[in-house]
N, C-alpha and C positions, 0 to 999 in steps of 0.2 A: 567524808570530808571532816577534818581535822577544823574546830572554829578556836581561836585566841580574843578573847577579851575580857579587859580591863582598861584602868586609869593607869596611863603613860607620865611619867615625869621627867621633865629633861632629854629629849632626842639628842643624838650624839651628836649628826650630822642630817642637815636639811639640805635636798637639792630638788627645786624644781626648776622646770621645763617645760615648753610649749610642743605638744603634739603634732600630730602631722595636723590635724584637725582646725589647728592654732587657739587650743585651748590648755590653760594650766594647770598639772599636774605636778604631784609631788613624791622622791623616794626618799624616803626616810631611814635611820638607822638607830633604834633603840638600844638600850644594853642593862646589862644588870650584874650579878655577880655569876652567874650558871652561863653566861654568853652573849650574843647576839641575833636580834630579829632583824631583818632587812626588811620595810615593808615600803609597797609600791601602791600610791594613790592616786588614783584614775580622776581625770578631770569631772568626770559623772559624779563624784563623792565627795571630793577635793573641793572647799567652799568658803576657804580663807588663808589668809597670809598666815604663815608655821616657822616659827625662829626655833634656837637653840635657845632653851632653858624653859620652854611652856609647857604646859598639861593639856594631857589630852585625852579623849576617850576613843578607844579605839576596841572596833569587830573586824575581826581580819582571817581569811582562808589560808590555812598553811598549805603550802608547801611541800611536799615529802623531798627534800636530800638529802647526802651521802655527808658525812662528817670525814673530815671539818671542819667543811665550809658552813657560813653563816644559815641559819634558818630563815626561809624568805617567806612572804606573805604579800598578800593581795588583800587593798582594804574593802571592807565590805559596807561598814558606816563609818564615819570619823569626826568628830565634836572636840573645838576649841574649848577648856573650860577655865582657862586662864595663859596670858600672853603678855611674856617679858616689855612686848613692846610700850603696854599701856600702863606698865606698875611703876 
């Protein structure tokens, strides 16, 4: 198993979603200059509201795909440590 982490700046794109479960979940799109992470955050992990321009900290399971398409991930922890919406 392949682990990704560090401190996230700015996600590109935030979208979350209610699971069948009817609980909220979030997929995210990171980027940087080498490409793109696509990670997917499970309501079990997922434990606050995530805008575009906030930091975060994030452990996440990669993926293995075929290039090139984006690199995907499955978050494993994931910590708010700063949020456009309160600055």
């Amino acid at each position: 198993m392949h682990l990704f982490e560090g401190i996230c700046k700015n996600p590109q794109k935030v979208y979350e979603h209610v699971d069948r479960n009817g609980n909220t979940m979030a997929s995210i799109t990171l980027e940087d200059n080498t490409g793109q992470l696509e990670v997917v955050i499970f309501a079990d992990v997922y434990n606050c509201i995530l805008t575009v321009g906030d930091v975060i900290f994030l452990t996440a399971k990669l993926d293995q795909c075929e290039p090139p398409k984006p690199l995907k991930a499955i978050a494993i922890d994931f910590m708010l440590l700063h949020s456009q919406m309160f600055s």
